[in-house]
C-alpha positions in Angstrom: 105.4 109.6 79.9 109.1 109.8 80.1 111.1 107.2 77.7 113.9 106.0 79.7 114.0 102.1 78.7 114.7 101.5 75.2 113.3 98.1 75.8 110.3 98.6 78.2 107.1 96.9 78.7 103.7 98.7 78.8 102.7 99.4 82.2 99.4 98.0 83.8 96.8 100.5 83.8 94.1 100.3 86.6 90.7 99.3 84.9 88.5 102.8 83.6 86.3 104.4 86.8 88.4 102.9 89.4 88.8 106.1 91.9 90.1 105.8 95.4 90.0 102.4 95.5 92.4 99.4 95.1 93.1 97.6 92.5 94.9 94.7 91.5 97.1 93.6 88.7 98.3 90.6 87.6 100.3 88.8 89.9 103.7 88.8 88.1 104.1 92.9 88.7 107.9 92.8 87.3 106.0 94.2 84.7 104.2 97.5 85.8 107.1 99.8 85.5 108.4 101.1 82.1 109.3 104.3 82.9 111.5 104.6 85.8 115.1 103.6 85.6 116.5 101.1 88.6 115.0 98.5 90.8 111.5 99.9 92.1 111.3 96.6 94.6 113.0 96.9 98.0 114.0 93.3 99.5 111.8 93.5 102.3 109.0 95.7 101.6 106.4 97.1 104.1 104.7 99.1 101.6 104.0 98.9 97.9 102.8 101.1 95.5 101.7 99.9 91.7 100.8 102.2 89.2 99.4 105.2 91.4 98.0 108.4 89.7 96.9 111.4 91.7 94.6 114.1 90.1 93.6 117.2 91.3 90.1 117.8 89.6 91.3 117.9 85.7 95.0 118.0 86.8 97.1 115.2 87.1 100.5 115.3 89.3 101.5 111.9 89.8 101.8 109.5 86.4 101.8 105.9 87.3 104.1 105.1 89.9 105.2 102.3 91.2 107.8 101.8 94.4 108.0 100.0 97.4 109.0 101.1 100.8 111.6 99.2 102.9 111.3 97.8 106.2 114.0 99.3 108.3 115.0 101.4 105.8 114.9 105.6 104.6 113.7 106.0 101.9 114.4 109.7 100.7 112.8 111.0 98.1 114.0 114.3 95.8 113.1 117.2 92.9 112.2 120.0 92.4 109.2 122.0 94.1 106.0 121.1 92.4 107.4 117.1 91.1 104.8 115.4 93.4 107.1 114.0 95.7 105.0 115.2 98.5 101.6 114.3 97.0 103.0 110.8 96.6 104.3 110.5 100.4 100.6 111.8 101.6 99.0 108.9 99.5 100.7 106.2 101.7 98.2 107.1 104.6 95.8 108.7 102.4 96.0 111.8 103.8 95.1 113.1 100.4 91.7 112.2 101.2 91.1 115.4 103.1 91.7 117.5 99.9 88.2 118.6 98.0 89.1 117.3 94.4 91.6 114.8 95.0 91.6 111.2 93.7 93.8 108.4 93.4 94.1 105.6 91.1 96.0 102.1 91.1 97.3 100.2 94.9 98.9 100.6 97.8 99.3 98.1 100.0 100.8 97.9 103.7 101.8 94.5 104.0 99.0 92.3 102.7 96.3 94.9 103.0 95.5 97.5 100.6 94.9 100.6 101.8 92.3 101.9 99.9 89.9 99.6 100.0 86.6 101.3 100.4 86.4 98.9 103.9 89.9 100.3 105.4 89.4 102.9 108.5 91.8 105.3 107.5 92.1 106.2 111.3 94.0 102.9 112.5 95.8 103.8 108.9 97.0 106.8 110.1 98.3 105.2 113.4 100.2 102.9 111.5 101.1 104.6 108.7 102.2 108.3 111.0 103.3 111.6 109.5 105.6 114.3 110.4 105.1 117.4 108.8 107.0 120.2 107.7 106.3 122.6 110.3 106.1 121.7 114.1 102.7 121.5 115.2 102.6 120.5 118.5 99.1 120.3 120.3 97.7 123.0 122.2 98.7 121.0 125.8 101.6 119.9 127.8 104.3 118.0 126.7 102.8 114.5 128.1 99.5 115.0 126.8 100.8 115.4 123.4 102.6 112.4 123.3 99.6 110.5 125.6 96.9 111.8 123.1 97.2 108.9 120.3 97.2 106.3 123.0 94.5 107.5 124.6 92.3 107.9 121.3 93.4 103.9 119.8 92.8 102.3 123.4 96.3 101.3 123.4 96.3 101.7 127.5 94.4 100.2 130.7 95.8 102.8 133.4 97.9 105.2 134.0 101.2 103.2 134.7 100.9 101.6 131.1 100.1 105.6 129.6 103.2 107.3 131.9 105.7 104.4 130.0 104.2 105.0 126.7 105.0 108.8 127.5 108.4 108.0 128.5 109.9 105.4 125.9 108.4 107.7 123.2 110.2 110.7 124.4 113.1 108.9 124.9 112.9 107.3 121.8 112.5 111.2 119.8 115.5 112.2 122.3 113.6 114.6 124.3 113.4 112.8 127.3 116.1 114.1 129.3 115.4 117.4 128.4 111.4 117.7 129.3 111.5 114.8 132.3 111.2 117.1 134.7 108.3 119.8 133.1 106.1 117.3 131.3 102.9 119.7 132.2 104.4 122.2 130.6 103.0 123.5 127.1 104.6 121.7 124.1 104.5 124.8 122.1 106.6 126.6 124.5 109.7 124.4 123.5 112.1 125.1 120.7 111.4 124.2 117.1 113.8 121.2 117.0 112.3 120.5 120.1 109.0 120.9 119.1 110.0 118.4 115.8 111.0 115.4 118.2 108.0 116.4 120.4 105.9 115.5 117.0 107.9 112.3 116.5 107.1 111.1 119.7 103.7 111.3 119.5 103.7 109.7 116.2 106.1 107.0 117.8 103.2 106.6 120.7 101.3 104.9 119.1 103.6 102.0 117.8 103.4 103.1 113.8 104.8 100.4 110.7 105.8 103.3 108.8 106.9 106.9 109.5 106.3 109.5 106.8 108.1 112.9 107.2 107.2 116.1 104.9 110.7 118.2 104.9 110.8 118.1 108.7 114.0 120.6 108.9 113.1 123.0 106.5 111.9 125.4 109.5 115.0 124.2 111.7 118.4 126.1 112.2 121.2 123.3 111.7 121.6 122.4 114.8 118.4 121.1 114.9 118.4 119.4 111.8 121.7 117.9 112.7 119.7 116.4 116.2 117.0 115.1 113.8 119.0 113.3 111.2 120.5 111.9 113.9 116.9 110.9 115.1 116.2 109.3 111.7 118.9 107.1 111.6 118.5 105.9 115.3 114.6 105.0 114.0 115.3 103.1 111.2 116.3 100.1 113.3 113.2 99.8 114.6 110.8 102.0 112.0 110.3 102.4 108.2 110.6 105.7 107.1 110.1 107.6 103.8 111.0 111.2 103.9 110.8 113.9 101.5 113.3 116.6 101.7 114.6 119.4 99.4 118.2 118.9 100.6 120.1 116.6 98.5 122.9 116.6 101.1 120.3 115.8 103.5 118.9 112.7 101.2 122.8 111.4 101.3 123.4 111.8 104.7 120.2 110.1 106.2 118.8 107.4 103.5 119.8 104.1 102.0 118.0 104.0 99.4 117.0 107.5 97.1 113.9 108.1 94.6 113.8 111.1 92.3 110.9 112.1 90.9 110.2 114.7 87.7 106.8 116.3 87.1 104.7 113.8 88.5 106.8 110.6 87.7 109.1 108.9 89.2 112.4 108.9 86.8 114.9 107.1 88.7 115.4 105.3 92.0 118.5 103.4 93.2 120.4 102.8 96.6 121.7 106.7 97.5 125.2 106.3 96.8 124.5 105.0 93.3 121.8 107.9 93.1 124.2 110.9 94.0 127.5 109.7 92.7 126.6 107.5 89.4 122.8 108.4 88.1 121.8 106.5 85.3 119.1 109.0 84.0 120.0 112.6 82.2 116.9 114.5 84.0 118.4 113.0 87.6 122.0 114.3 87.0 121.2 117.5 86.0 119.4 117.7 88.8 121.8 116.5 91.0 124.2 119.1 89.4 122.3 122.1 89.7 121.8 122.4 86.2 117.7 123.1 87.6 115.9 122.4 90.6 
């Protein structure tokens, strides 16, 4: 582990044999973090995380972390390829359940619930709890039933009049509306990329998520795109929580309040942006910050 507190407390490990499932320390948890510098807890959290480990078979890529996710707040989160920042984002709706190999260890919890509990649905999860990937990936079908296909699937409709608003607010909401309003059976993969991006927002929107995650959503847009989905993001955070992971450190200043940089599977420092990118209280964080690496 990295020794960044001169002063820290031991960390509480989850109990021997616990795999995918939650578990729960004590209740005073101002005490499960001795190796990231700043203030892991958010004021308002929507999710919290508490001493996760990820391993791939033998390999481990994410050493006890602990952070909690804002409500109405980005959260960005930055390092270097291969620091586990995306391995970490893809535990908060377990998506890391669909890789062969792959277990976590410690809690999560959205809210009051904890979201590996071998009782939780990961299927509701995921509507709560949606993800935008890197790459567009539209579905194979027109622009409304991309956006109507979550709805549809949770139940969340009685009739067509309720579907056609969902459809509507979403789009509007990913600021796509007034450019697909009037060819909505059109294919979805036929659009641009950006537009393909807010085409995968709404449907995430569509079904009325807590959380958003996003995996580097502009790394495969020009700038101009990008620029129309930062914009996005910070239009969403009034009503959404979103954590995003992004290789762009101006990107992580422009669109988040709060910034968490993570080193080799840990996290090593995490503070409100500003703080992160102009004063850094940890060595590894400045000199990435710098471009001393990364």
């Amino acid at each position: 582990m990295l020794n960044v507190t001169p002063n820290s407390v031991g960390s509480v490990a989850p109990p021997a044999g616990v795999v995918g499932v939650g578990f729960s320390p004590t209740a005073d948890d101002s005490r499960v973090i001795s190796g990231t510098v700043g203030d892991i807890k958010a004021a308002d959290p929507r999710m919290t995380a508490r001493n996760v480990d990820v391993y791939y078979g033998d390999k481990q890529a994410i050493k006890d972390v602990s952070l909690d996710i804002g409500k109405n707040e980005v959260i960005a989160m930055i390092g270097p390829s291969g620091c586990g920042k995306s391995t970490f984002l893809r535990c908060l709706n377990r998506m890391n359940d669909t890789i062969d190999g792959c277990r976590v260890e410690g809690r999560i919890m959205l809210d009051d619930q904890d979201i590996y509990d071998r009782k939780m649905d990961v299927v509701p999860l995921r509507a709560q709890v949606g993800m935008v990937f890197q790459k567009p990936n539209p579905f194979p079908k027109s622009i409304y039933d991309n956006v109507a296909y979550g709805p549809r699937i949770h139940g969340l409709t009685d009739n067509k009049q309720e579907l056609d608003e969902i459809v509507e607010q979403s789009l509007i909401k990913a600021g796509l509306w007034d450019e697909v309003k009037d060819r909505l059976d059109s294919s979805g993969t036929g659009l641009s990329g950006g537009q393909q991006q807010r085409l995968c927002i709404a449907r995430t929107i569509a079904v009325a998520p807590e959380v958003i995650l996003m995996d580097e959503p502009c790394s495969a847009l020009d700038p101009i795109a990008t620029a129309r989905v930062e914009e996005l993001i910070d239009e969403l955070r009034e009503q959404y929580t979103i954590a995003i992971v992004t290789h762009s450190m101006q990107q992580a200043a422009r669109v988040s309040q709060r910034t968490a940089y993570f080193h080799l599977g840990e996290l090593v420092e995490v503070g409100k942006t500003d703080d992160i990118f102009t004063n850094p209280s940890h060595r590894l964080t400045e000199d990435y910050i710098t471009g001393r690496f990364g």
